[in-house]
MILUMTOR-48049 format. One record per residue (C-alpha): residue number from 1; residue in one letter; x, z, y. Coordinates in steps of 0.05 Angstrom, whole numbers, plus 5000, padded with zeros to 4 digits. Each point is the difference from the previous one (the first is absolute). Layout:
N
{NUM, A, {X, Z, Y}};
...
end
This chain:
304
{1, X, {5052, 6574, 1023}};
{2, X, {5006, 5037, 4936}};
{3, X, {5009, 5076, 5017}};
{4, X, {5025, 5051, 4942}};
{5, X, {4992, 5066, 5019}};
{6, X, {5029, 5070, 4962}};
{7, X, {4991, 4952, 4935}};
{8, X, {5010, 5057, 4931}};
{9, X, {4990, 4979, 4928}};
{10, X, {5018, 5057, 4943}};
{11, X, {4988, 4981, 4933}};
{12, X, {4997, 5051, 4936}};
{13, X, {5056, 5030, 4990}};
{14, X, {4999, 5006, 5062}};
{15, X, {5043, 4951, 5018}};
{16, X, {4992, 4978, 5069}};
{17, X, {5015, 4929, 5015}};
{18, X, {4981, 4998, 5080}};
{19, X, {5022, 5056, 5033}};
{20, X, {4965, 4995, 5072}};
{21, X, {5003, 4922, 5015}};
{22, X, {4993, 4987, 5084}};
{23, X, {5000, 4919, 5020}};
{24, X, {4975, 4943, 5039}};
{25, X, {5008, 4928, 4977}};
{26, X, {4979, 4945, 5048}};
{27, X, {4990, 4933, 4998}};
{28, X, {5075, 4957, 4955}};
{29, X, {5041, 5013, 4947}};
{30, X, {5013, 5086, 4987}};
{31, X, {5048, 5009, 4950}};
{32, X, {4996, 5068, 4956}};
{33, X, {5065, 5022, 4971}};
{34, X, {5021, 5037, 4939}};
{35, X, {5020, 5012, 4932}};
{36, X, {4948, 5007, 4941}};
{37, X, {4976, 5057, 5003}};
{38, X, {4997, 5013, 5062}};
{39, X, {4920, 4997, 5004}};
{40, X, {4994, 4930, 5034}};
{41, X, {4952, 4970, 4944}};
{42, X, {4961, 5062, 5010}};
{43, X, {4989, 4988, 5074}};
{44, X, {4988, 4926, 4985}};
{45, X, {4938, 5024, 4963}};
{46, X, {4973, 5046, 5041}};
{47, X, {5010, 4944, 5050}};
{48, X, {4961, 4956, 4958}};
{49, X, {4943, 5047, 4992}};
{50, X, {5013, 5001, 4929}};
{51, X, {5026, 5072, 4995}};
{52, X, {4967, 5067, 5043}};
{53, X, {5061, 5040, 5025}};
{54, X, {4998, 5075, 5001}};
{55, X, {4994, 5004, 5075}};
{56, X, {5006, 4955, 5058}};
{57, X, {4981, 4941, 5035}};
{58, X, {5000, 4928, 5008}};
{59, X, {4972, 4959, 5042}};
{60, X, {4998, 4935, 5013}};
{61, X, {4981, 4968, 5055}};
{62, X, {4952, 5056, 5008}};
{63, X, {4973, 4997, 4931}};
{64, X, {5014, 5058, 4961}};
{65, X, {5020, 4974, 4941}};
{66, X, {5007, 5070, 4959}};
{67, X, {4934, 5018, 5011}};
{68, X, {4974, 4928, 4987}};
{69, X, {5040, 4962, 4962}};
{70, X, {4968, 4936, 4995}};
{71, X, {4996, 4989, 5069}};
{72, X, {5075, 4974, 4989}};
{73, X, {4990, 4960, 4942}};
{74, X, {4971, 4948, 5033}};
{75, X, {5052, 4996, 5045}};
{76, X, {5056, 5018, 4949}};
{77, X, {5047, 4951, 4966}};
{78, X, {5045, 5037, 4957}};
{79, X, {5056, 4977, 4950}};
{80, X, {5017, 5058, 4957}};
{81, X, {5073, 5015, 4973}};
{82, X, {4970, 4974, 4926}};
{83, X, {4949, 4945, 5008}};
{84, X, {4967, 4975, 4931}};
{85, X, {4991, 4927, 4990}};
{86, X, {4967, 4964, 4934}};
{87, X, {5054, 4958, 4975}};
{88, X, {4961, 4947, 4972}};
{89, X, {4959, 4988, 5060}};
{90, X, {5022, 4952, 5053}};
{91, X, {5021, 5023, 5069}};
{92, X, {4936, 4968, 5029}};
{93, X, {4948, 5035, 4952}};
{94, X, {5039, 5064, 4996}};
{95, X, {4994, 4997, 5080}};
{96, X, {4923, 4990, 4996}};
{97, X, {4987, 5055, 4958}};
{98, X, {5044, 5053, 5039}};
{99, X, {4954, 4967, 5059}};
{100, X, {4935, 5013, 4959}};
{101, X, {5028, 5071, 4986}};
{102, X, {5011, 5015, 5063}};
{103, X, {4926, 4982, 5027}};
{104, X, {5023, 4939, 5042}};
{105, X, {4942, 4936, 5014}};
{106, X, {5036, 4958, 5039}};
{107, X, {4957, 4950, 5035}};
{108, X, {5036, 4937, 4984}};
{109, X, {4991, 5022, 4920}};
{110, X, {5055, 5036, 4956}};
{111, X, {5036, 4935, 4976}};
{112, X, {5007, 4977, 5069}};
{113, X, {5016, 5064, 5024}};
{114, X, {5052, 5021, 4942}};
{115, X, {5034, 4930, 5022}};
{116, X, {5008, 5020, 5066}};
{117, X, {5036, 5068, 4983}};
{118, X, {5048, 4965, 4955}};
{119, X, {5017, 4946, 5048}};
{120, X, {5015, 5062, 5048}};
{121, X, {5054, 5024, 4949}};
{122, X, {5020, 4950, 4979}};
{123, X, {4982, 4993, 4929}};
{124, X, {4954, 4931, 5002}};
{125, X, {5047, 4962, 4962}};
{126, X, {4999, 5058, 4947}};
{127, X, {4931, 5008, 5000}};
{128, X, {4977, 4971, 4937}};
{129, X, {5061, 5032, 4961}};
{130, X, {4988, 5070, 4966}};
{131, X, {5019, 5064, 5024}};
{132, X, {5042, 5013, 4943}};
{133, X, {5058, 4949, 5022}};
{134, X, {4996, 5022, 5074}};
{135, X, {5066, 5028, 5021}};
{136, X, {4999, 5069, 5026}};
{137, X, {4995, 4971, 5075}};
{138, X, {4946, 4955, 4985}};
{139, X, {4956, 5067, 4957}};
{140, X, {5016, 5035, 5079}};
{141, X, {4981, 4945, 5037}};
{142, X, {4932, 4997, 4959}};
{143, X, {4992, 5069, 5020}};
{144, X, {5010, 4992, 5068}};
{145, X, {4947, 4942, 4996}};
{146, X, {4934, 5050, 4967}};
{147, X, {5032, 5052, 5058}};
{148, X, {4984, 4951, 5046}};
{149, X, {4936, 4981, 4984}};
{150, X, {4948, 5033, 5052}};
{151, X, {5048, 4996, 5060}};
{152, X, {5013, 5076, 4986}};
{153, X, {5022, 5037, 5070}};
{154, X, {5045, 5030, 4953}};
{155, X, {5051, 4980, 4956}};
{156, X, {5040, 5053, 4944}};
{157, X, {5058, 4972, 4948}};
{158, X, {5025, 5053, 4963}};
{159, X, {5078, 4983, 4978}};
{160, X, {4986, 4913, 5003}};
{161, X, {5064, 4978, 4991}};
{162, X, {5024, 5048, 4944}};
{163, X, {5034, 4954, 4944}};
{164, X, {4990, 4933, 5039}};
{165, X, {5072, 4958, 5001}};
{166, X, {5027, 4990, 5073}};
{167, X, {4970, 4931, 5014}};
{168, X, {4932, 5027, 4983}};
{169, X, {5007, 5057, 5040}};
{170, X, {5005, 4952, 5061}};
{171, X, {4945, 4964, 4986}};
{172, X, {4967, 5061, 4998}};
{173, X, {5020, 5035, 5072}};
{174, X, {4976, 4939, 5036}};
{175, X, {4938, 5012, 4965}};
{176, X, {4988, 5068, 5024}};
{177, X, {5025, 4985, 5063}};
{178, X, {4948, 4946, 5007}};
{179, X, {4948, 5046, 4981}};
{180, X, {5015, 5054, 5055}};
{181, X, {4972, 4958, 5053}};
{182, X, {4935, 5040, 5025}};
{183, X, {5000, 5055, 4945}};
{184, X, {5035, 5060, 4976}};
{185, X, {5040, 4994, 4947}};
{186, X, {5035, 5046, 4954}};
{187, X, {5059, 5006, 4959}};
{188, X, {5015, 5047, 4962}};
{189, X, {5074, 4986, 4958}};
{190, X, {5060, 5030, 4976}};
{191, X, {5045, 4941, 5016}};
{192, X, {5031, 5013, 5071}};
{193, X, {5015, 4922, 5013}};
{194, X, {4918, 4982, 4999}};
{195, X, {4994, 5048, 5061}};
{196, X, {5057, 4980, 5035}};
{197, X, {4980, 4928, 4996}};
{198, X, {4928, 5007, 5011}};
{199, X, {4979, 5062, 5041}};
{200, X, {5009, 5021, 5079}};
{201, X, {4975, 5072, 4975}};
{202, X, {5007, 5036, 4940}};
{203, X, {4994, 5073, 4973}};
{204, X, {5047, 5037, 4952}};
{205, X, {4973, 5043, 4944}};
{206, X, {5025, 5056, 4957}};
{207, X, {4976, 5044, 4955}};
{208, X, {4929, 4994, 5023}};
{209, X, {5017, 5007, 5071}};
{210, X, {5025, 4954, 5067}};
{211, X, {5072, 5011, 5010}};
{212, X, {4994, 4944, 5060}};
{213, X, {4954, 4948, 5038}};
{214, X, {5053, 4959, 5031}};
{215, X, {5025, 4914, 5008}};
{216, X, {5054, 4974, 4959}};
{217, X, {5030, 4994, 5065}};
{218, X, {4995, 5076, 5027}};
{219, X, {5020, 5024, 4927}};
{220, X, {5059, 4959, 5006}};
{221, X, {5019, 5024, 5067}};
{222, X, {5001, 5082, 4975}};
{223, X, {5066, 4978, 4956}};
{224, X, {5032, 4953, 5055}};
{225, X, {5076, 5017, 4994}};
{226, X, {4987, 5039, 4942}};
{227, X, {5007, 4964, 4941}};
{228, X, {5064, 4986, 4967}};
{229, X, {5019, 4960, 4932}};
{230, X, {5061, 4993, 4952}};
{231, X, {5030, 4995, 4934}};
{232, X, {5015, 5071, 4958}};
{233, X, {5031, 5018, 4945}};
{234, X, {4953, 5013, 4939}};
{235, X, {5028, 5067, 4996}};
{236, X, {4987, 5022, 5066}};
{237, X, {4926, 4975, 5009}};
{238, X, {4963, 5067, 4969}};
{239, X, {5046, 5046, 5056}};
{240, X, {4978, 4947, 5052}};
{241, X, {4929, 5013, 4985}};
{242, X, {5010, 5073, 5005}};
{243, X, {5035, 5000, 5070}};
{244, X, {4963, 4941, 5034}};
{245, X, {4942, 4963, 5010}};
{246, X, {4999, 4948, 4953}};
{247, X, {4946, 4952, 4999}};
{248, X, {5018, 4944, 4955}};
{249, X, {5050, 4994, 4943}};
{250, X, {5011, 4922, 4979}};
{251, X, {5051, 4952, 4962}};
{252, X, {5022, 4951, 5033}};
{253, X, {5040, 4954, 4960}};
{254, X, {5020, 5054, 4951}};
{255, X, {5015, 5050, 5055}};
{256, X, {4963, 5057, 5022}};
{257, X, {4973, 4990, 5072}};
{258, X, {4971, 5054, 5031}};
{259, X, {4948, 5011, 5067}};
{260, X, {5007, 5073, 5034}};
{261, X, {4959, 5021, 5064}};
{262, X, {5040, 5038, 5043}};
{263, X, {4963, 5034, 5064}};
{264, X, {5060, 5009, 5032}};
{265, X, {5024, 4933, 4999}};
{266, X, {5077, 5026, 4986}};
{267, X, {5021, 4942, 4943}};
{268, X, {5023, 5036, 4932}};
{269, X, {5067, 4972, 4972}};
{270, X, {4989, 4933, 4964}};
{271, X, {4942, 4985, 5027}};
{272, X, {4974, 4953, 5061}};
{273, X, {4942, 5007, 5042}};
{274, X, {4941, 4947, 4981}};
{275, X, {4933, 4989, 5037}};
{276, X, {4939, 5031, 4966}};
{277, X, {4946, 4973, 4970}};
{278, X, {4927, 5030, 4986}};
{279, X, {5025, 4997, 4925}};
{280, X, {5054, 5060, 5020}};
{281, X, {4938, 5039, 5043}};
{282, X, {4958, 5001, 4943}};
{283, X, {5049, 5030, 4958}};
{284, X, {5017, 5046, 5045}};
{285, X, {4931, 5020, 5009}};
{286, X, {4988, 5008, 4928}};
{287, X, {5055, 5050, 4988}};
{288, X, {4970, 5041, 5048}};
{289, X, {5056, 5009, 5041}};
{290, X, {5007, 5025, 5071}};
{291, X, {4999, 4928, 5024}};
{292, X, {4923, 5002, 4981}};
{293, X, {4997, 5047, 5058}};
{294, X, {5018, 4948, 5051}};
{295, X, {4957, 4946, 4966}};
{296, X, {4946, 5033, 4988}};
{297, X, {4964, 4999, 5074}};
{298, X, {4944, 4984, 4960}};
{299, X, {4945, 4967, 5055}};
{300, X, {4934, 5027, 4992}};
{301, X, {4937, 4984, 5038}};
{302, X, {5021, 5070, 5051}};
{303, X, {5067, 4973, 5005}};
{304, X, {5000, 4921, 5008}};
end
């Protein structure tokens, strides 16, 4: 169990980044939600031990990795949001070296061992091939392979599918779903669809704080009957904004499609009601409106 508890980080400035973090991630897949900015790489590396926060705690299980930080690292794979490779380096020595930097003696020997992480992702038949012509899956993939190494209880990747093309993206979720078996694993993204796909649990972040600690199935559930969609006029999108709840504005074959949350469930003119999807309770969330009030039942360790 990984337990954060009244997590603060203020930087000069001050600019606080955490305001007051509360959560408990168990064993699977926990998906951590928000826009840049919103102080999720900062939590990834206090989570990492890599960064000592203000105030607060975390432990996990029972280790408190604040006050010792490298009793995680042992146990810690992490793939941060910008991973550096050596281009001219082939995916099998660039592996062993992350392994060397990281401190790991496998029994078996590096080779062997480095062989048996790429198999796991994947990449043996790229192996030999340098890191330069990787595709931006296969870089990920290599990262998830020197996170592995270890058998870390825990498991952070820190936006992993940012700029990878949809076919790679696959690849990649039944990856990480693979790798949840018997650990805790966390990611943290701004893209709404690698949450919905991949995690039972998830948390919503704003502005440095929790707006909600929910499922994609609950979150859905707080719009049921609420959401409606249709085609406007151009000219009458910016009073629609004004006088409604509008959480997307799209073209949809040169037309402009709009999503609105309504609480009340009463159907404006032109519009249709649509089911909801954890893309429009995100959104919702994010604009900080009242909605984030029924969301945000945020389950703490007193509350669960």
């Amino acid at each position: 169990m990984l337990q954060i508890r009244d997590l603060v980080q203020v930087y000069p400035g001050p600019v606080t980044a955490l305001q007051g973090i509360r959560l408990d991630v168990g064993e699977g897949l926990f998906g951590l939600l928000g826009p840049n900015g919103a102080g999720k790489s900062t939590l990834m590396k206090i989570l990492a031990g890599l960064l000592e926060p203000t105030s607060g705690s975390v432990l996990l299980d029972d280790d408190d990795i604040v006050k010792e930080p490298a009793k995680v690292w042992s146990r810690l794979g992490y793939l941060p949001q910008d991973f550096g490779f050596y281009p001219h380096l082939d995916g099998a020595a660039m592996l062993e070296h992350l392994l060397v930097l990281k401190g790991v003696r496998p029994k078996q020997g590096m080779k062997a061992y480095a062989a048996e992480l790429l198999e796991r992702v994947n990449l043996t038949a790229a192996a030999k091939r340098k890191v330069g012509g990787y595709s931006g899956g296969m870089r990920q993939r290599l990262g998830i392979a020197q996170a592995l190494a270890g058998d870390p209880r825990l498991i952070i990747v820190d936006e992993p599918t940012a700029g990878l093309d949809p076919e790679e993206r696959l690849r990649f979720y039944d990856l990480l779903a693979e790798l949840a078996q018997g650990r805790i694993v966390l990611l943290s993204t701004h893209i709404v669809e690698d949450v919905a796909v991949l995690c039972p649990r998830l948390a919503v972040i704003r502005k440095g704080r929790l707006v909600a600690v929910t499922t994609p199935a609950e979150a859905r559930e707080k719009l049921r009957d609420g959401m409606f969609e249709g085609f406007v006029d151009p000219a009458r999108l910016d009073e629609l904004k004004r006088t409604r709840r509008v959480t997307q504005s799209m073209l949809v074959e040169g037309r402009r499609r709009v999503r609105l949350f309504e609480p009340g469930g009463a159907a404006p003119e032109g519009f249709e009601r649509v089911p909801a999807t954890l893309e429009d309770a995100y959104l919702v969330l994010q604009r900080g409106e009242e909605l984030g009030e029924r969301l945000a039942a945020v389950r703490t360790m007193e509350g669960a």
